[in-house]
C-alpha atoms as one frame of an Amber mdcrd trajectory, in Angstrom:
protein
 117.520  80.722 -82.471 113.991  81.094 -81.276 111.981  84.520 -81.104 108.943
  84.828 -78.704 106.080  86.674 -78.390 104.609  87.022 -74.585 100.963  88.025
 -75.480  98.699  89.076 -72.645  95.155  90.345 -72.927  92.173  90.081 -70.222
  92.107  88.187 -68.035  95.766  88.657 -68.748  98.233  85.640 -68.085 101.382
  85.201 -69.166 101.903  82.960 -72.203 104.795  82.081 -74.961 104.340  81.885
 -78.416 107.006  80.991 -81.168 106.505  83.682 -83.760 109.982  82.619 -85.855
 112.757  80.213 -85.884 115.992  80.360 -87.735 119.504  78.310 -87.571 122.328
  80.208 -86.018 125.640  78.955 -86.507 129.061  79.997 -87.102 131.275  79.576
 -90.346 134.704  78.737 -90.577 136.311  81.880 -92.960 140.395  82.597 -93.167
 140.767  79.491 -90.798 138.846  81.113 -88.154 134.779  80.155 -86.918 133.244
  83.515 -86.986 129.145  84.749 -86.892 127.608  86.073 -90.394 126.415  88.911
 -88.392 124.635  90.223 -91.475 122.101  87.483 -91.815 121.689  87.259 -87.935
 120.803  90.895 -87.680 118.599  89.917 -90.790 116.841  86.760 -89.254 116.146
  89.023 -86.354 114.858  91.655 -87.787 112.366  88.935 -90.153 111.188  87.761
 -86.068 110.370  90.969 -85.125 108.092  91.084 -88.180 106.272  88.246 -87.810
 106.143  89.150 -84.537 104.030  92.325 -84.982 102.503  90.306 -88.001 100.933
  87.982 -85.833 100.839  90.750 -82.446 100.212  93.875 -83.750  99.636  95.663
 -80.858 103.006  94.966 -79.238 104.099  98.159 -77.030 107.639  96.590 -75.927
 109.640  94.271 -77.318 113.433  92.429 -75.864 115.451  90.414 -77.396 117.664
  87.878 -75.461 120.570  86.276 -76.453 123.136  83.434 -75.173 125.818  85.965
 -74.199 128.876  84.537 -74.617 130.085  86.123 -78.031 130.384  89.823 -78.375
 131.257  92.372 -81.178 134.247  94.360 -80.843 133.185  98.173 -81.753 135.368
 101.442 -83.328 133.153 103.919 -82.275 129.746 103.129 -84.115 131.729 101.040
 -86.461 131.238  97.044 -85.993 135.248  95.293 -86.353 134.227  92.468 -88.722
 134.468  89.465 -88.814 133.158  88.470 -85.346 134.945  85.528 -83.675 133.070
  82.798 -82.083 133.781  82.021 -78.671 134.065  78.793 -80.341 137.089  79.877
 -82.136 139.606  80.107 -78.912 141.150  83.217 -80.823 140.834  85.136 -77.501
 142.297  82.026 -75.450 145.664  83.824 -74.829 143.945  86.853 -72.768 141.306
  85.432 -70.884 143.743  84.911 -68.004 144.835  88.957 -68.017 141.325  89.873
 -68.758 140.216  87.788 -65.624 143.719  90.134 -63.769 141.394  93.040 -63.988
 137.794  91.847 -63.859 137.553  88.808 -62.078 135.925  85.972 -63.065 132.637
  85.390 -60.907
């Protein structure tokens, strides 16, 4: 996983710059491939640092992301572990899930 830093200063133009790189991959725990969301929230957080190490002036900042996994949520509370899509745990639904929200 990459982070980037769009700097732009007069005569402003629109530019990327790596700031921080890390591995992202999933782990195989009680026989199913699931995300360490700990150290990705961790590696993240080290990006954004480097990114205002580098930037310090940044006044916004996104963060994008592949967009195929997702955490399940109890209220504020995260379910752990997270499943990778990789897993196929959630194989068995998709076809009910696409019932009520179809598949574009």
């Amino acid at each position: 996983m990459r982070e980037f830093v769009k700097p732009c200063a007069p005569p402003c133009a629109i530019v990327t710059d790596e700031t921080y790189r890390f591995s992202n991959g999933v782990q195989r725990v009680g026989g199913k491939l699931v995300w360490d969301m700990e150290r990705l929230f961790d590696c993240v957080v080290e990006g954004i640092k480097a990114a205002f190490a580098k930037y310090p002036s940044i006044k916004s900042l996104a963060i994008d992301t592949w967009g195929v996994d997702y955490v399940l949520m109890n209220g504020d509370a995260e379910i752990l572990p997270c499943a990778s899509y990789r897993d196929g745990c959630d194989s068995a639904v998709i076809e009910r899930v696409h019932g009520v929200i179809p598949f574009a």
